[in-house]
C-alpha positions, 0 to 999 in steps of 0.5 A: 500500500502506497501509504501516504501516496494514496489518494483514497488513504484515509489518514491522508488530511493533506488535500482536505479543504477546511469544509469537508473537515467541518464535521470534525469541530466538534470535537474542540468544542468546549462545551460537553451538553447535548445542546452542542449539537445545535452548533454541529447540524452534520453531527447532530444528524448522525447522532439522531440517526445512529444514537440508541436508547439506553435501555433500563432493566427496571421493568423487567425486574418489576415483571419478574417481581409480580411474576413471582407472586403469581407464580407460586408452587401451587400455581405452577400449572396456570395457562399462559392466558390466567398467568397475563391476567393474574399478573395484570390483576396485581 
């Protein structure tokens, strides 16, 4: 690989004009809120695009919860219908 002689090298900022290297501003930015991202409109649509949720284990703990309450040794043998509906009923 012709290293720096490359003109698709990707490391290569020689030939980049101040406008393709825009996106990169961002990273002086000295501020570390979201809101920044009203300053940087090509950032900001990555960051929508690309960014999840963060996801919460909180309801899934409150299911097993309830669930196990339902769910008891003498009520091992509930239909999956009666199990929903009693866990609703909690």
């Amino acid at each position: 690989m012709h290293t720096a002689q490359c003109s698709d090298y990707f490391f290569d900022f020689t030939n980049a004009d101040a406008s393709s290297q825009k996106h990169l501003l961002y990273l002086n930015d000295s501020e570390r809120d979201v809101r920044m991202l009203d300053r940087h409109p090509q950032v900001r649509k990555l960051f929508i695009k690309y960014n999840t949720a963060i996801a919460s284990s909180a309801p899934v703990e409150r299911v097993f919860s309830t669930g196990a309450l339902v769910l008891t040794k003498r009520r091992n043998r509930l239909s999956d219908t009666l199990f929903e509906t009693a866990v609703k009923s909690q």
